[in-house]
N, C-alpha and C positions, 0 to 999 in steps of 0.2 A: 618130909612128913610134917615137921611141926611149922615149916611155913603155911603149909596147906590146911594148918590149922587156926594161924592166926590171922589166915585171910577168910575162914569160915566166919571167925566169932565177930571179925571188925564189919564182915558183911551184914551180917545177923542183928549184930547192934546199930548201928545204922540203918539201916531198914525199920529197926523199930523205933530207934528213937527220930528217925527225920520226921517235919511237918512238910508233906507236900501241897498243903495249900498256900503257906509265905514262897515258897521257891515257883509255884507256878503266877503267884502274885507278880513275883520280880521278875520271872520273865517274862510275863505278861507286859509290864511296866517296861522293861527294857526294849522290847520289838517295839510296845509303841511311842519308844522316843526315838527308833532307829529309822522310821518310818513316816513319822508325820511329818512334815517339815517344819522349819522353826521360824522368826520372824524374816520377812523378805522386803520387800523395797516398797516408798511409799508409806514407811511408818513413824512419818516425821511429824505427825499432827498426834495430840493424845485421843480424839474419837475414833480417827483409825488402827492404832493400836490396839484401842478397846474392840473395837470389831475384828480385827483382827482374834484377839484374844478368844473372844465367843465361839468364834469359828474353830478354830484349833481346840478348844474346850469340848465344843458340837462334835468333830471329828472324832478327836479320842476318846470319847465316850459312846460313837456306834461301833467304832472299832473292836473296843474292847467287846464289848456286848457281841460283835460277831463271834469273837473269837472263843467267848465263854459258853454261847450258845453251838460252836461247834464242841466244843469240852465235850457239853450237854450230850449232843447227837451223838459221839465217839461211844461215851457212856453206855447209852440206851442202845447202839446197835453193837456194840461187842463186851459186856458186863464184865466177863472173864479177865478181860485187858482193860481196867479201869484205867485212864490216864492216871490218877494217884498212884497206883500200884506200880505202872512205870517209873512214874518219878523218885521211887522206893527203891526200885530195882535199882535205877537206873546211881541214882547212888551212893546204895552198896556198893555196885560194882567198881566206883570210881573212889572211892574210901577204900575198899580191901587191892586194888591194884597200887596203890598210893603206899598203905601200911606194909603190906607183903613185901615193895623193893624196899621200903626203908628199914623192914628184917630185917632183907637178905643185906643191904648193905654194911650193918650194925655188926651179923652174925660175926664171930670171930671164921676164918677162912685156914682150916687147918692144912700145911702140908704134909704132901707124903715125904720119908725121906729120898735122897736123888742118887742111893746107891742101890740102885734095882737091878735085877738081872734080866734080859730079856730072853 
């Protein structure tokens, strides 16, 4: 019972105090560095590089923009399930499974004695 309780309150406080606009930021940021490619062959001159540069600049910036504009669209066709509020949910849920084993690990683990009768 009082596990199930301090995985309510860790969940509860985390959901409120998370910012899911920095954590959608960084994932955002992280797909598109997992994604874009990075410098590749032929960038042995500094104006190709530079163009290079623009491009990849160019790139991750419709990227992004696709991908905030599907945000957008999620938003407006299911309000209920705002993507922020997943990201709220989402964790809670992974703060109070984190907190609750590190109880349960902590709790002291009492024995029974081992002179039982069956």
């Amino acid at each position: 019972m009082d596990s199930w309780i301090v995985g309510q309150v860790s969940f509860w406080y985390t959901v409120n105090k998370v910012k899911p606009a920095q954590i959608v930021d960084y994932c955002i940021n992280m797909f598109l560095d997992l994604t874009i490619p990075g410098r590749g062959a032929g960038e042995n001159h500094w104006l190709m590089r530079g163009v290079r540069n623009v491009q990849q600049t160019a790139e991750r910036t419709n990227r992004e923009m696709d991908i905030r504009s599907q945000l957008r669209q999620w938003d407006h066709d299911f309000p209920e399930i705002h993507h922020e509020l997943l990201v709220r949910w989402i964790c809670g849920a992974v703060v109070s499974l984190g907190v609750t084993a590190i109880y349960q690990g902590l709790k002291p683990q009492y024995r029974q004695s081992s002179n039982r009768k069956y």
